[in-house]
C-alpha positions as CSV (number, residue, x, y, z in Angstrom):
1,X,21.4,6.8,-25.3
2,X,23.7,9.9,-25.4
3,X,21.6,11.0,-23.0
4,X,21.8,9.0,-20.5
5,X,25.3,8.6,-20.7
6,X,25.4,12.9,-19.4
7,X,22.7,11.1,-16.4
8,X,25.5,9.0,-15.1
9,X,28.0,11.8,-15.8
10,X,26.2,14.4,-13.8
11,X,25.1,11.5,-11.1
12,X,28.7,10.4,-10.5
13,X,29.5,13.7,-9.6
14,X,26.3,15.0,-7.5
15,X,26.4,12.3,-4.7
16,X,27.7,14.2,-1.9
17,X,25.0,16.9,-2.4
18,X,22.1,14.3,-2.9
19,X,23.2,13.1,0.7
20,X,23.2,16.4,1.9
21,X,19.7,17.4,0.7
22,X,18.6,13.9,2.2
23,X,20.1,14.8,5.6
24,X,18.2,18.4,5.5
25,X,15.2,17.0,5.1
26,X,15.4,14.0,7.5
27,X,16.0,17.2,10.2
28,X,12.9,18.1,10.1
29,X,10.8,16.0,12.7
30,X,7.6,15.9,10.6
31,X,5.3,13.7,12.6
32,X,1.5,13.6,11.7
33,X,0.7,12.0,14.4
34,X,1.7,14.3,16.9
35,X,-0.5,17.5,17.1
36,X,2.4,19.5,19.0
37,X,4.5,19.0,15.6
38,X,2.2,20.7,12.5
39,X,4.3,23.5,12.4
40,X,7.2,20.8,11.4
41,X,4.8,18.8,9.5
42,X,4.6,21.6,7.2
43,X,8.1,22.8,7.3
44,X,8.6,19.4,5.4
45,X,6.0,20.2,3.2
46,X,7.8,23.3,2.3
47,X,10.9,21.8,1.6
48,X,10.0,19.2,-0.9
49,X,7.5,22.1,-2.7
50,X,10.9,24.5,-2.6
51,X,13.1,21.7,-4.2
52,X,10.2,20.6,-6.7
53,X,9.5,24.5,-7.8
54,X,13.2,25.2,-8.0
55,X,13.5,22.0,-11.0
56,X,10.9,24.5,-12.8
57,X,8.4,22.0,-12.2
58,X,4.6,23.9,-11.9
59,X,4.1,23.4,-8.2
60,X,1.2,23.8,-6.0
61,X,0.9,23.4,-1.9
62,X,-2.3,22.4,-1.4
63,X,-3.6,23.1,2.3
64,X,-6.1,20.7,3.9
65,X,-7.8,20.4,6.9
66,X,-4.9,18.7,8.5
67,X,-1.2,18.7,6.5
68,X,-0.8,19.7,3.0
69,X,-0.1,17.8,-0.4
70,X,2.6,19.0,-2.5
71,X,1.3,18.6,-6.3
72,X,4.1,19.2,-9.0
73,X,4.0,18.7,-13.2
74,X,6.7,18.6,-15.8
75,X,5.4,19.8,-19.1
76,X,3.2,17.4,-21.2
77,X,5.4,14.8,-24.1
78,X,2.3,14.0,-26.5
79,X,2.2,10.8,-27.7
80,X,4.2,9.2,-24.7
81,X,2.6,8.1,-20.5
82,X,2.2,10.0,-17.7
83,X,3.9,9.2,-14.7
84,X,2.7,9.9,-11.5
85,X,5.3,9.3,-8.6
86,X,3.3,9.2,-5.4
87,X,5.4,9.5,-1.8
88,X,4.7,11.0,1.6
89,X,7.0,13.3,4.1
90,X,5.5,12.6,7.2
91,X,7.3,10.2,9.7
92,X,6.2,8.1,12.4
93,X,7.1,9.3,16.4
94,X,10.1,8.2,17.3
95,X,9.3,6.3,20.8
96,X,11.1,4.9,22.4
97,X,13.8,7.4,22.3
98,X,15.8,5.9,24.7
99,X,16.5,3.1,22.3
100,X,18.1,5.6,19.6
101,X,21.5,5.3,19.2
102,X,22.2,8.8,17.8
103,X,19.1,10.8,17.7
104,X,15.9,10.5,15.4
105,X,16.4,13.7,13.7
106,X,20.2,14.2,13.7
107,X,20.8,12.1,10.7
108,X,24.0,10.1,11.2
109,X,26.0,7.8,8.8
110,X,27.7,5.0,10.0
111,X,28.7,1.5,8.6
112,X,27.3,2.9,5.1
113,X,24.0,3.3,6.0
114,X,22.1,7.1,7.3
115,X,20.5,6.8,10.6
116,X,17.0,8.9,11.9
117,X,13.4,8.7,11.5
118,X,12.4,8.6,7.9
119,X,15.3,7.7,6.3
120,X,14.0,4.5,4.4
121,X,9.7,5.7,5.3
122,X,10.0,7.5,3.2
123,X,12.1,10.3,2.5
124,X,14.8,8.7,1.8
125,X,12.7,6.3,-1.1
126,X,10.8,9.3,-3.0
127,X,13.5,12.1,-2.8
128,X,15.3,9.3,-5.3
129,X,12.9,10.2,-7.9
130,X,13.3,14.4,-7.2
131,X,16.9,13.5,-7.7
132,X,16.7,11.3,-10.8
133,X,14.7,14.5,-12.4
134,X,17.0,16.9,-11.3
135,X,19.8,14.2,-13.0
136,X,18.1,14.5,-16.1
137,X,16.9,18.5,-16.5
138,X,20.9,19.6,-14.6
139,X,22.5,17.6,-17.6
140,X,20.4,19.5,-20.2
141,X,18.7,16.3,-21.1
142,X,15.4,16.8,-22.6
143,X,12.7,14.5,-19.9
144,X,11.0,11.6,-22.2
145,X,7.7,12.0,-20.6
146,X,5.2,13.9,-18.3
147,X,6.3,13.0,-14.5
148,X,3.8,14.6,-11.7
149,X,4.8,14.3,-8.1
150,X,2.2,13.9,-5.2
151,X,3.6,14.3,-2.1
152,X,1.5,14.0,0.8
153,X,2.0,14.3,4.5
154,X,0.0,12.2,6.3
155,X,0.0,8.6,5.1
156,X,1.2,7.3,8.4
157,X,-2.3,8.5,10.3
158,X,-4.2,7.0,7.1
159,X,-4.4,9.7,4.1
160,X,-7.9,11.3,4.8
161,X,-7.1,14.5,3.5
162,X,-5.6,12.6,0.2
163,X,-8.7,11.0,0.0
164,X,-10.9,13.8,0.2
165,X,-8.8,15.5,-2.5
166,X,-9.0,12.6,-4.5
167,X,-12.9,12.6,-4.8
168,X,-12.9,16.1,-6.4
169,X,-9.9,16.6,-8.3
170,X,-8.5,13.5,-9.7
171,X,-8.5,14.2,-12.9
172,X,-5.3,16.5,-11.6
173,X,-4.0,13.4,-11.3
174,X,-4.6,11.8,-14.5
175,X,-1.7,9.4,-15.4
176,X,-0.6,5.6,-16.8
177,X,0.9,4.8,-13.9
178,X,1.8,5.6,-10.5
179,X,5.5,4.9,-9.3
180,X,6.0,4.6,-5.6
181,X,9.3,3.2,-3.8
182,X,7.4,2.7,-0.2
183,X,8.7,-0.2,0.3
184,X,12.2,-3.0,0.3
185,X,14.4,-5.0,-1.9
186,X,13.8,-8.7,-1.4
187,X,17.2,-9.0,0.3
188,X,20.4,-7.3,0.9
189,X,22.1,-7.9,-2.8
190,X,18.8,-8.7,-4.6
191,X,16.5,-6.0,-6.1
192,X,12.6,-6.7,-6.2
193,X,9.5,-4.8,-7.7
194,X,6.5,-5.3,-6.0
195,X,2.7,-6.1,-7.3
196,X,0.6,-6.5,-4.4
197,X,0.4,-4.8,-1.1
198,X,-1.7,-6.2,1.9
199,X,-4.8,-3.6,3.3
200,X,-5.5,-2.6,7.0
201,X,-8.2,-2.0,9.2
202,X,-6.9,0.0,11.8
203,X,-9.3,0.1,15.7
204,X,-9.2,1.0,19.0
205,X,-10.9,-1.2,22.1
206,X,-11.2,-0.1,25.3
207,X,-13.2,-2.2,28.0
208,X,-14.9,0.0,30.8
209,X,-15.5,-1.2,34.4
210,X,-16.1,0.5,37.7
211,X,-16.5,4.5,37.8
212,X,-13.2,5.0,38.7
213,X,-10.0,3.1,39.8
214,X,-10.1,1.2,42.7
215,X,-7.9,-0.6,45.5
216,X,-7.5,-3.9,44.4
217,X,-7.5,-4.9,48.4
218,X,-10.4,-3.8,49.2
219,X,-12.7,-4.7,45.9
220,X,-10.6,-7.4,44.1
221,X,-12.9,-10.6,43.6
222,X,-15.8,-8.8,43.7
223,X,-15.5,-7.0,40.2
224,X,-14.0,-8.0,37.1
225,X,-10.9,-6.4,36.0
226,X,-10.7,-4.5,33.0
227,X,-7.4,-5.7,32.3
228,X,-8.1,-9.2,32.4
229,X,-11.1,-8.9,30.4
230,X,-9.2,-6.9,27.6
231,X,-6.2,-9.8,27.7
232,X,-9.1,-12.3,27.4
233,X,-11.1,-10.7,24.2
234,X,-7.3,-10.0,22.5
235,X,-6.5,-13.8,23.3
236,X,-9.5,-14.6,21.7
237,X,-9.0,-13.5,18.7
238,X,-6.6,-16.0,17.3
239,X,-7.1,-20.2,17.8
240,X,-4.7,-22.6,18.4
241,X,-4.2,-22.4,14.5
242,X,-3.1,-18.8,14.2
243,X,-6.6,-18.6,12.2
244,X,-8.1,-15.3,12.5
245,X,-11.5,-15.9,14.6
246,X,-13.9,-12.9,13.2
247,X,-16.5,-14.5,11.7
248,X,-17.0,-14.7,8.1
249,X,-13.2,-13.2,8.0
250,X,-12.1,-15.4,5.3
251,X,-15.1,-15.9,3.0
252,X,-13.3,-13.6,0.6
253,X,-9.8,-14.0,0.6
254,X,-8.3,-15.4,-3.2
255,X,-6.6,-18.4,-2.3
256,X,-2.9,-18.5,-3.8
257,X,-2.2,-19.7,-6.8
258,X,0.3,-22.4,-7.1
259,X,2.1,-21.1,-9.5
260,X,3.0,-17.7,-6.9
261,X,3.6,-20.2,-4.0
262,X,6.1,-22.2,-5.9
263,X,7.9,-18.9,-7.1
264,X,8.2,-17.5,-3.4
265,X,9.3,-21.4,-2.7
266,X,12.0,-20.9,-5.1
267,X,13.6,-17.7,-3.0
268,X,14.7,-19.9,0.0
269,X,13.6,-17.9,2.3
270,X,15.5,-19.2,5.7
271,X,13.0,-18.6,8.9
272,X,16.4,-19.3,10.9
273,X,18.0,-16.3,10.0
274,X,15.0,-14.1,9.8
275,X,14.3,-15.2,13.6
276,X,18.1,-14.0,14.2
277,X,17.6,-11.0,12.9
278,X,14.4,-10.1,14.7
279,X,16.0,-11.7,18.0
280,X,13.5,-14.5,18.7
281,X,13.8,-18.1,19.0
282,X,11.0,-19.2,16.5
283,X,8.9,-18.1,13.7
284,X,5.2,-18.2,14.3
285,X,1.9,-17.7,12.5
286,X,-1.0,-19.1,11.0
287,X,-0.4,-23.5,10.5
288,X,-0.1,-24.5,6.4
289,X,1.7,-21.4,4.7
290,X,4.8,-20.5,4.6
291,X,6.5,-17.4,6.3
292,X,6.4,-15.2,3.1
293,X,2.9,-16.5,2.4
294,X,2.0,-15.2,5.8
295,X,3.8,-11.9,5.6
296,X,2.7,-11.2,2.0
297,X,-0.7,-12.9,1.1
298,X,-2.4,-13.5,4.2
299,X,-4.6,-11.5,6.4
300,X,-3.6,-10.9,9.9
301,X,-4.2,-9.4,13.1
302,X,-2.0,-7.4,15.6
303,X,-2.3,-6.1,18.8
304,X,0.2,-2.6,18.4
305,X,0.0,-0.9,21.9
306,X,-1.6,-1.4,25.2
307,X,-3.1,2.0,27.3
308,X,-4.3,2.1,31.3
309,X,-3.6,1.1,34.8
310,X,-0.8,2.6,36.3
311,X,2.7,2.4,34.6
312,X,4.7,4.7,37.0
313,X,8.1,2.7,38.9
314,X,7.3,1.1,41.7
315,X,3.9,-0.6,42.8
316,X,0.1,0.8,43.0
317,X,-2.2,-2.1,43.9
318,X,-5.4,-0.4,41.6
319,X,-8.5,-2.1,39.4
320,X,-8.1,0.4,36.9
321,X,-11.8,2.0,35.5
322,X,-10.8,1.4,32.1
323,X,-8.2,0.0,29.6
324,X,-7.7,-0.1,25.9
325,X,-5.6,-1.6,22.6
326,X,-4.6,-0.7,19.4
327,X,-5.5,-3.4,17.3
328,X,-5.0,-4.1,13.2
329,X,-5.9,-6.8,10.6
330,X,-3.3,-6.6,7.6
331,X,-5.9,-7.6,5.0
332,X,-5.1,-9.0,1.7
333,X,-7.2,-8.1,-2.1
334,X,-10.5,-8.6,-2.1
335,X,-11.2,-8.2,1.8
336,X,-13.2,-4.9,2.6
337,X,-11.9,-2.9,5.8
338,X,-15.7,-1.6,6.2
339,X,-16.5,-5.2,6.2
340,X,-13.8,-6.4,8.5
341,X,-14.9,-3.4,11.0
342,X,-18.8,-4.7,11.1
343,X,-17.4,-7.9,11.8
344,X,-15.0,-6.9,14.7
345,X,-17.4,-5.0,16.2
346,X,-20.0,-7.7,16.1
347,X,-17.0,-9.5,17.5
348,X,-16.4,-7.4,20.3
349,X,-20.5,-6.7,20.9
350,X,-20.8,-10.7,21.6
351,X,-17.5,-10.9,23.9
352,X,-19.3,-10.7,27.4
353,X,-17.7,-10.2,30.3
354,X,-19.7,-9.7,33.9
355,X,-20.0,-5.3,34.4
356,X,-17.4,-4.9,31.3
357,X,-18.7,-2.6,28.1
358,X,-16.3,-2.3,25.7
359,X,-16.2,0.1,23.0
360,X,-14.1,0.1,19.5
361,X,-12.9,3.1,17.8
362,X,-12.8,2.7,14.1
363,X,-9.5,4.7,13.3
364,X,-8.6,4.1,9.7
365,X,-8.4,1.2,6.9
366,X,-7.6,0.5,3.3
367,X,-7.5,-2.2,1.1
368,X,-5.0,-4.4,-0.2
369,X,-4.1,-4.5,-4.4
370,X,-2.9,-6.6,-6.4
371,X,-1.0,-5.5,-10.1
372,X,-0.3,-7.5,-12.8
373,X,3.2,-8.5,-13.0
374,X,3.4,-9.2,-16.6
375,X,2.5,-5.5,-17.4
376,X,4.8,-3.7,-19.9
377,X,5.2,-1.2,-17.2
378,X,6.3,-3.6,-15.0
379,X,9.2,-4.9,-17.9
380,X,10.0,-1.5,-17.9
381,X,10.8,-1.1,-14.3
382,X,12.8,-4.6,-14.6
383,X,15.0,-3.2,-17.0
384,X,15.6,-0.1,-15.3
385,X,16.2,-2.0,-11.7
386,X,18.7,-4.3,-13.6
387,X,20.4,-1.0,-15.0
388,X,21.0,0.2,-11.7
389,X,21.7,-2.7,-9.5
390,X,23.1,-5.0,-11.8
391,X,21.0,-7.7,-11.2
392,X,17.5,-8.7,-12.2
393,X,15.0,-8.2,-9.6
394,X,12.9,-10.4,-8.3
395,X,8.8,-10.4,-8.7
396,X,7.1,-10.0,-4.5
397,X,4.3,-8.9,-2.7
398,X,4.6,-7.0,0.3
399,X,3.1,-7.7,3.9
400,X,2.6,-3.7,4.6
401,X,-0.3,-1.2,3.7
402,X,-0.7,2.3,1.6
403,X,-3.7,2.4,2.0
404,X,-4.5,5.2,-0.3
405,X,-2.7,3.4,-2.9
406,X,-6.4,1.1,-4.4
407,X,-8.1,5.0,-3.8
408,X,-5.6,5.9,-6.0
409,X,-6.2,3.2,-8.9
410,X,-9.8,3.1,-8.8
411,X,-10.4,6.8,-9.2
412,X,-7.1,7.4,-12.3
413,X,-7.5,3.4,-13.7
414,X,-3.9,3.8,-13.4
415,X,-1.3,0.9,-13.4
416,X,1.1,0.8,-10.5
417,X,5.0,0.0,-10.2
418,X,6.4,-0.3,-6.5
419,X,9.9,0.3,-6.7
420,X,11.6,-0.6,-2.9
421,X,15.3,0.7,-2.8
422,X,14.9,-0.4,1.2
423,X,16.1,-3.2,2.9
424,X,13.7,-5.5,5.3
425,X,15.8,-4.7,8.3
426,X,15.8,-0.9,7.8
427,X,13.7,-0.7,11.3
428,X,11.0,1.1,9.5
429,X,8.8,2.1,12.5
430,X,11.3,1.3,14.7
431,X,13.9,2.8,16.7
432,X,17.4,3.2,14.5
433,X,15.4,3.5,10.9
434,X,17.9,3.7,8.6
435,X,18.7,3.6,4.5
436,X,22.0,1.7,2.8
437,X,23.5,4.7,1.2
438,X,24.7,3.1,-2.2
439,X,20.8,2.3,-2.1
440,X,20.1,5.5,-2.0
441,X,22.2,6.5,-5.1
442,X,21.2,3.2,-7.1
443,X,17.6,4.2,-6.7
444,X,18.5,7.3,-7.9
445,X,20.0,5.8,-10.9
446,X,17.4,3.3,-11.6
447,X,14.4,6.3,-11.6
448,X,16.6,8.0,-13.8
449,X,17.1,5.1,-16.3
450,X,13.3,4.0,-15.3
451,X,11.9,7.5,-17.1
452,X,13.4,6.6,-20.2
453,X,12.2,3.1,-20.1
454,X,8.6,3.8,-19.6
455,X,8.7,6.3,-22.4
456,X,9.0,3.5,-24.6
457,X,5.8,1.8,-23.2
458,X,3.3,1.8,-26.4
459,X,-0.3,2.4,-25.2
């Protein structure tokens, strides 16, 4: 243990340049979603391969058709697992902007936590792991294991190129398990690991009507609306239950077993001050689970954004030609996305409304996993977490996607371990996204402890 006592050495002393690499590369507005912003998109890219080759790590940039993955190795340890730590360094936008209290890419700490897009999604959460390596090679401490890094840069638009790399060269990625800190603690105060993460199935559906907009004087009542008809096929597709109303949408969801709804029981989870937090009166959601049973093990379905008519100040009386919605179901193990997608367009195909065709664009979907908590991979990560934050963590599943993350296990057989350093009011998506600081630094100190703990795992 010698050698971690140097870690903590060299750790106690590096904090203030840890938060200054963080800041660096939280500058850098890599959106994927935003064509105007490739050039930054790969400016992050560059960074992470620059701080990756200059650990000595063998490093490759991989370009794609779209953003490229950043692929690094330490050498091999015989006899002990390969790690692979899996992240992504692109960022969502950064609408609305006028809710920002400092702005997105001019990282700002205040009240102990670092303010700007990315920050806890999720550059903040994987450059721990860059920093516990550089802990461990910057105190002449010889690494107990193989770690490879796979950095990519467009999980927020649904990893294609990721996937297509996957098909041809995963046995790059060979590995025991994959370590990825995508996600939150349970609470402020109380660490968690993760074993199961919810799917999507990601659309757009617009609903065509006349030619071309028209004055809603002169035509209205003799046409239907494309608005109305789009607010009537999205209210349709919940009952009075909250129940999802695809058809045949549950036939293969697990159910829960008792044994995981008494555990989450056990939390106390108060919906009072999760409905402060969020700023609404009540919790809602689908009648006879809980609210961590609906955010974590349940399928859903979201409407995201709303698109046509006119949106300028002031008033222009119009029946607009056409109108549109991003829509999602969160789906959860078991549930195909290309299955969920034939049944909401059979859905949409049998919603008829008078001169309205509607049309769904099939953007991008994954599905959910589930890992088994009682790995020793998973004990491993327990001890490290408890190391770090001084207090066991608690055993969760999480209510958001990665989608590439079941790609990833069915094509290395791989176990996983989802490490969240975040909190779940970090604004992730949101305007002010931000990352507790002394988070920051305990996840660094927990990956650090966490590579000598799984190079104890015995195959």
């Amino acid at each position: 243990m010698n050698a971690i006592v140097a870690i903590e050495q060299y750790l106690a002393s590096a904090k203030p340049a840890q938060l200054e690499d963080l800041k660096q590369w939280l500058r850098i507005p890599s959106v994927s979603a935003d064509p105007s912003r490739k050039g930054d998109v790969a400016k992050a890219a560059h960074w992470v391969f620059d701080r990756l080759s200059e650990l000595g790590l063998e490093t490759e940039l991989i370009p794609t058709q779209t953003h490229p993955l950043v692929l690094a190795s330490t050498p091999p340890v015989p006899g002990k697992p390969v790690v692979l730590v899996y992240g992504h360094y692109d960022v969502q936008p950064p609408d609305p902007l006028d809710q920002w209290i400092t702005p997105p890419f001019e990282p700002d700490v205040r009240d102990g936590n670092i303010y700007a897009r990315g920050a806890t999604d999720d550059k903040g959460q994987v450059l721990t792991h860059i920093q516990s390596l550089a802990a461990w090679i910057k105190s002449g401490q010889q690494l107990p294991l193989q770690i490879k890094f796979l950095i990519e840069g467009e999980e927020e638009v649904g990893s294609e190129a990721l996937s297509e790399y996957l098909k041809e060269h995963s046995a790059k990625l060979a590995c025991d398990v994959i370590v990825i800190s995508d996600n939150s603690q349970y609470a402020k105060g109380q660490p968690a690991i993760t074993y199961g993460l919810r799917g999507i199935a990601y659309f757009e559906v617009w609903a065509h009507g006349p030619k071309q907009d028209l004055h809603s004087g002169v035509f209205g009542g003799s046409v239907t609306n494309p608005g109305i008809a789009l607010a009537r096929l999205l209210a349709s597709l919940h009952d009075a239950n909250g129940e999802v109303q695809l058809p045949g949408f549950y036939d293969s969801v697990v159910p829960l077993k008792d044994s995981e709804r008494a555990g989450w029981a056990a939390l106390k989870f108060e919906d009072e001050r999760l409905a402060k937090q969020l700023g609404v009166s009540e919790l809602a959601g689908e009648a006879g689970y809980s609210t961590l049973e609906r955010r974590w093990a349940r399928p859903t379905c979201d409407v995201h954004g709303l698109m046509g008519g006119y949106q300028g100040e002031g008033s222009k009386t119009i029946i607009p030609a056409r109108v549109g919605a991003k829509v999602s179901f969160r789906l959860v193990p078991n549930q195909d996305p290309a299955v969920v997608a034939g049944q909401f367009q059979q859905f949409v195909a049998n919603f008829k409304q008078p001169g309205i065709r509607f049309e769904v664009k099939d953007l991008h979907g994954g599905p959910g996993v589930v890992m088994d908590p009682d790995s020793p991979f998973m004990k491993a990560g327990e001890r490290a977490v408890t190391s770090a934050f001084g207090k066991s963590p608690v055993l969760m599943r999480e209510g958001g996607s990665i989608p590439i993350v079941a790609d990833m296990v069915r094509r290395t057989g791989a176990a996983v371990l989802l490490l969240g350093w975040g909190l779940d009011d970090d604004n992730a998506h949101s305007p002010n996204e931000k990352f507790c600081v002394d988070d920051y630094y305990r996840g660094i100190q927990a990956s650090a402890y966490l590579w000598h703990e799984l190079s104890q795992v015995t195959q």
